[in-house]
C-alpha positions in Angstrom: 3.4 9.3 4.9 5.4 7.8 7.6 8.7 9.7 7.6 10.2 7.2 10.9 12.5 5.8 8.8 13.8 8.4 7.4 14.6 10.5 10.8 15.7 7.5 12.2 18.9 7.4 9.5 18.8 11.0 10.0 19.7 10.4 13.5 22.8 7.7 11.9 24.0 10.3 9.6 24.2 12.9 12.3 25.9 11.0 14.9 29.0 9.3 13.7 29.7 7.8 17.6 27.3 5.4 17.0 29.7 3.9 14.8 32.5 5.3 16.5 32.1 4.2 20.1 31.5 -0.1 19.6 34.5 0.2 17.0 36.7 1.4 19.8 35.9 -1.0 22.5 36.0 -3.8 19.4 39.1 -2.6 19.2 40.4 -2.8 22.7 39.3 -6.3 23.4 41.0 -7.3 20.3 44.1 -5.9 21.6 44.0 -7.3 25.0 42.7 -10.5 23.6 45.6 -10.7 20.9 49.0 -9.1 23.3 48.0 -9.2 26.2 49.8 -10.5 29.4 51.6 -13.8 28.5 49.5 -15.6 30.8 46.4 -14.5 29.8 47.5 -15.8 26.2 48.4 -19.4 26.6 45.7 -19.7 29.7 43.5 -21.9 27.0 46.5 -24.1 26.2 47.5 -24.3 29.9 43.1 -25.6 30.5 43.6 -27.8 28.1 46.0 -30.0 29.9 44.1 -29.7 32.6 42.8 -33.2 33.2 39.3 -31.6 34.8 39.2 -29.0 31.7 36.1 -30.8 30.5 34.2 -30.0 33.4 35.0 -26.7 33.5 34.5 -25.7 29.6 30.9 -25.2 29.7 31.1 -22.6 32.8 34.3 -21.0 31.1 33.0 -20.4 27.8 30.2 -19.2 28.9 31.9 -16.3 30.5 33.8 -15.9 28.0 30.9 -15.0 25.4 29.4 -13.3 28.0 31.6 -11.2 29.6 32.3 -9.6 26.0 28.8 -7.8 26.3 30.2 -6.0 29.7 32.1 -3.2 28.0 30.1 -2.8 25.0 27.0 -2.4 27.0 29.0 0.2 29.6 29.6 1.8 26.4 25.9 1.6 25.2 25.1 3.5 28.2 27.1 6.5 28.1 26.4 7.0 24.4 22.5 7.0 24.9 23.0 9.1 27.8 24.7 11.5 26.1 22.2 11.7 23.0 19.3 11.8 24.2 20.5 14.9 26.6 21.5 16.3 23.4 19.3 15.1 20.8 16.4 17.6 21.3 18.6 20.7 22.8 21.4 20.8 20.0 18.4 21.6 17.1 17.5 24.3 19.3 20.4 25.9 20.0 21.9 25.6 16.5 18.4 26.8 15.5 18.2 23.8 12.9 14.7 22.9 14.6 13.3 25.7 12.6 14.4 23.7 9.5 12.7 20.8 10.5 9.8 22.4 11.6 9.4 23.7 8.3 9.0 19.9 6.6 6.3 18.1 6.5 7.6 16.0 9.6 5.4 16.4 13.3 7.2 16.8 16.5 6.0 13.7 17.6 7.2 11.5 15.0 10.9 13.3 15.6 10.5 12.8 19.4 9.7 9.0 18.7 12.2 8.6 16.5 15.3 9.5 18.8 13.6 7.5 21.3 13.4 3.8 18.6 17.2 5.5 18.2 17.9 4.8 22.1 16.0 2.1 22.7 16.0 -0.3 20.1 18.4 0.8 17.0 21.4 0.8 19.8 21.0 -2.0 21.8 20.7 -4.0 18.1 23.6 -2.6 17.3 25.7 -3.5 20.6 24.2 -7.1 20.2 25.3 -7.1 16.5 28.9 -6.0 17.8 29.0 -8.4 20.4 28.3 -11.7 18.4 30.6 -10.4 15.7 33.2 -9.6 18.2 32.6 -13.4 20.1 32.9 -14.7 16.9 36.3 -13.2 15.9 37.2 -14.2 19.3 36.6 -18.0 18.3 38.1 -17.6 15.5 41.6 -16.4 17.3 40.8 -18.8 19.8 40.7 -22.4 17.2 43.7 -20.6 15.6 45.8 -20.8 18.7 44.3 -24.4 19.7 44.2 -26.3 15.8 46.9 -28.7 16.0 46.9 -28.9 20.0 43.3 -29.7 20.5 42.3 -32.7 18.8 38.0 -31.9 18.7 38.9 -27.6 18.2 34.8 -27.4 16.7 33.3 -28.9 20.0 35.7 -27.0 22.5 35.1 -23.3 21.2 31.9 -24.2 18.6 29.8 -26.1 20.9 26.6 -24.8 19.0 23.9 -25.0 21.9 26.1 -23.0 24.3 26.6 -20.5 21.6 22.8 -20.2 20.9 22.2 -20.0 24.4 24.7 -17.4 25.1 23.6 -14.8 22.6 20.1 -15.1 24.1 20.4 -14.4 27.1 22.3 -11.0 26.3 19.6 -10.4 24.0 17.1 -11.1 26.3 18.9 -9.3 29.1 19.7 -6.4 27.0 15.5 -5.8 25.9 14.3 -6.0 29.6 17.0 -4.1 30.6 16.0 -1.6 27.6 12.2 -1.8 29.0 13.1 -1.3 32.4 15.0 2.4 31.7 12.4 4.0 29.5 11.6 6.0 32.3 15.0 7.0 32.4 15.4 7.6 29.1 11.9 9.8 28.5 13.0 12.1 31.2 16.2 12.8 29.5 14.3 13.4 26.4 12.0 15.5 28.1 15.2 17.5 30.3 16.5 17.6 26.6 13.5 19.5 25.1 13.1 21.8 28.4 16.6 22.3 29.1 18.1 26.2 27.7 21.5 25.4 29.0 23.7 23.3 31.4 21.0 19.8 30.4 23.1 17.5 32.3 23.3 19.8 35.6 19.1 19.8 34.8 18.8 16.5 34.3 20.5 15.4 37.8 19.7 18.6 40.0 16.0 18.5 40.8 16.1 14.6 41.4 19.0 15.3 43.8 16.6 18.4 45.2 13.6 15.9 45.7 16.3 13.6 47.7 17.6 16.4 50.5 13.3 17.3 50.5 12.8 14.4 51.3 15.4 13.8 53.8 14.9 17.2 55.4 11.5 17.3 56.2 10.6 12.9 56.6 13.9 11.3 57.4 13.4 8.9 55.0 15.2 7.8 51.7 12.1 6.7 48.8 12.9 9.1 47.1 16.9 7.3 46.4 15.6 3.6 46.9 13.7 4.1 44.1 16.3 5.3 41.9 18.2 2.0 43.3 15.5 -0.4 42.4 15.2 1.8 38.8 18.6 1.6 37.7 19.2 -2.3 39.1 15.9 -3.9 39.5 15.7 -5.4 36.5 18.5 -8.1 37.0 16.8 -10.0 40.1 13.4 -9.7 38.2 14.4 -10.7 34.6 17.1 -13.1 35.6 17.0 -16.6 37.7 19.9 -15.7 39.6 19.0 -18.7 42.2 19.1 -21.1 39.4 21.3 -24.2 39.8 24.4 -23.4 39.8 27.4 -25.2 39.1 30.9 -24.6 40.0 34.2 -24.8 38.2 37.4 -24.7 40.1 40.1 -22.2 37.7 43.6 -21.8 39.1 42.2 -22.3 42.9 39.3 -19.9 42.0 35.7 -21.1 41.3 33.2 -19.8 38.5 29.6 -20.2 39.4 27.4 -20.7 36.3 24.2 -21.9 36.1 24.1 -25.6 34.8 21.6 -24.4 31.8 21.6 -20.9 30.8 17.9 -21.1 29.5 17.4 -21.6 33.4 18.7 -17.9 33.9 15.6 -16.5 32.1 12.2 -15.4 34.2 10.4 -13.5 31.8 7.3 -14.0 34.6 8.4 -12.6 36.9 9.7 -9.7 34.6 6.5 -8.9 32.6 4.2 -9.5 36.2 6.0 -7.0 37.9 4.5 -4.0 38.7 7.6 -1.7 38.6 8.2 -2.3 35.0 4.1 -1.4 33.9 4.2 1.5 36.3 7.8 2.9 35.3 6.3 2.0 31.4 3.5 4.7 32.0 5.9 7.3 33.6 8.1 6.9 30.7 4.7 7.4 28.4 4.4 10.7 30.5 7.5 11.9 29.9 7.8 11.7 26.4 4.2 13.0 25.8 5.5 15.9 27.6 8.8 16.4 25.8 6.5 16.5 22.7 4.6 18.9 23.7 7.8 21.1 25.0 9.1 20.2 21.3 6.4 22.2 19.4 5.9 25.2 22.0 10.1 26.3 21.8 11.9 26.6 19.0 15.2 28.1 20.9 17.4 28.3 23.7 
C-alpha cells in the first residue's frame, strides 16, 4: 500500500505555516498595493497619459507580475528551511517517532515524503499564491483604470504576456527547486542526525571545512562552491543575454527581454554538470538520513 499521500497531508495538518506564511505576505502586498504612498497609487493613471506608455507596458507589466513572486519565494525559503531542520528532529525529541514507527509506514517512505513536502508540494503552493495574488492585483488594477482607460482588457489582460509570465516563475521556480536538493537532503540528513542545536549543526562543519581549507591550501573551493550552489542556477536556467529592451519610467529604464519565452535555456540547465552531480549528492544525502531515521529513535 502506498501510504505517500497520506504522510504528505500529515505533513499539512501538522504544520499550519504552510498556510500561515503566503497568507501573510498575500496580505502585505495587498496593503501596500491598496494604501500605499500616494504616488505609488495613481502611478498607472499618471503612465497612462504618458504619450510613450504603450511602449513601455509590455516591460512594466511584466515586472509587475513578476516581481510579485520575489517575496513569496523569500518566504518559500525560510519556511523550507525551517522544516526540514525540524521535520525529522521534532518526532524524536517529542518521542512521536516511536508512534510512527509502530504503523505500518517505512522510514523511507516518511523521509520521502517531507522531501515531495519541500520540494514540490511548496513551491506549487507559492505558484498557486502568486497567480492568485497577480490576479487580484488586476483586478484592483482595471478597477482604478475602467472609466479612464478606454481598452482596460488589453492594458492589464494582455493574455500572451500573462501566459508567459506565469511560466517563466514556474519554470524558474522547478530548476531553482532541482538545483537545491543538495541543500535540502543535507538538512534532512542534519535533521535526522542532529540531538540538539540542528541549525548550529547544519552550518558549523561547512563553516569548519571553509577555515580547513583556508588554513592549510589558501584557497576558497570549498565557499565558491557554496556560491555557484545557492546562485548558479539563474545564469544556467535563464537567458539573461537575451534581447533586451528598454523602457524609460520617470527618467529610469527597465530592461526586459523583448520575449520572455527568450529568457528560458532549459539546455543549458539540464546539460550542466553541476545540476547531475549536485542531483547525486542530494541522492546521498537522503539515503543517509534514512538510514539515520531507522537506527535512532531519540534525542
Amino acid at each position: 500500500m502506498n501510504h505517500l499521500p497520506l504522510l504528505i497531508r500529515r505533513e499539512f495538518w501538522e504544520h499550519r505555516s504552510f498556510f500561515i506564511a503566503p497568507a501573510v505576505v498575500a496580505a502585505i502586498l495587498i496593503l501596500i498595493i491598496t494604501f500605499g504612498h500616494p504616488q505609488f497609487r495613481h502611478a498607472s493613471l499618471d503612465l497612462v497619459g504618458n504619450p510613450e506608455f504603450e511602449s513601455k507596458r509590455y516591460a512594466i507589466l511584466t515586472l509587475l507580475l513578476t516581481g510579485v513572486a520575489v517575496p513569496y519565494l523569500i518566504s518559500m525559503g525560510f519556511l523550507t528551511l525551517f522544516y526540514l531542520l525540524d521535520s525529522l528532529y521534532a518526532d524524536r525529541k517529542d518521542r512521536s517517532v516511536l508512534f510512527w514507527k509502530s504503523l505500518p509506514v517505512s522510514d523511507r517512505e516518511t523521509v520521502i515524503s517531507k522531501l515531495v513536502v519541500a520540494a514540490v508540494a511548496l513551491p506549487l503552493m507559492t505558484f498557486g499564491a502568486v497567480l492568485a495574488t497577480n490576479l487580484l492585483f488586476g483586478l484592483i488594477g482595471s478597477l482604478r483604470l475602467s472609466g479612464t482607460v478606454e481598452h482596460v482588457w488589453s492594458m492589464v489582460w494582455e493574455p500572451r504576456l500573462w501566459f508567459a509570465a506565469h511560466a517563466l516563475i514556474l519554470y524558474s521556480m522547478a530548476t531553482m527547486t532541482l538545483w537545491y536538493l543538495p541543500i535540502l537532503g543535507w538538512l534532512l540528513l542534519v535533521s535526522a542526525w542532529a540531538r540538539r542545536a540542528v541549525i548550529l549543526w547544519a552550518v558549523l562543519p561547512i563553516l569548519a571545512l571553509m577555515l580547513l581549507e583556508y588554513g592549510f591550501l589558501q584557497t576558497f573551493h570549498v565557499a565558491h562552491m557554496l556560491r555557484d550552489r545557492f546562485g548558479g542556477w539563474f545564469h544556467l536556467a535563464l537567458n539573461t543575454n537575451a534581447a533586451e529592451r528598454a523602457a524609460d519610467v520617470d527618467g529610469s529604464r527597465i530592461p526586459m527581454t523583448g520575449r520572455l519565452i527568450d529568457s528560458i535555456d532549459p539546455g543549458t540547465f539540464f546539460s550542466s554538470p553541476g545540476l547531475w552531480i549536485g542531483l547525486i549528492v542530494a541522492a546521498g544525502f537522503i539515503w543517509a538520513a534514512i538510514l539515520l531515521r531507522r537506527r535512532r529513535s531519540e534525542t
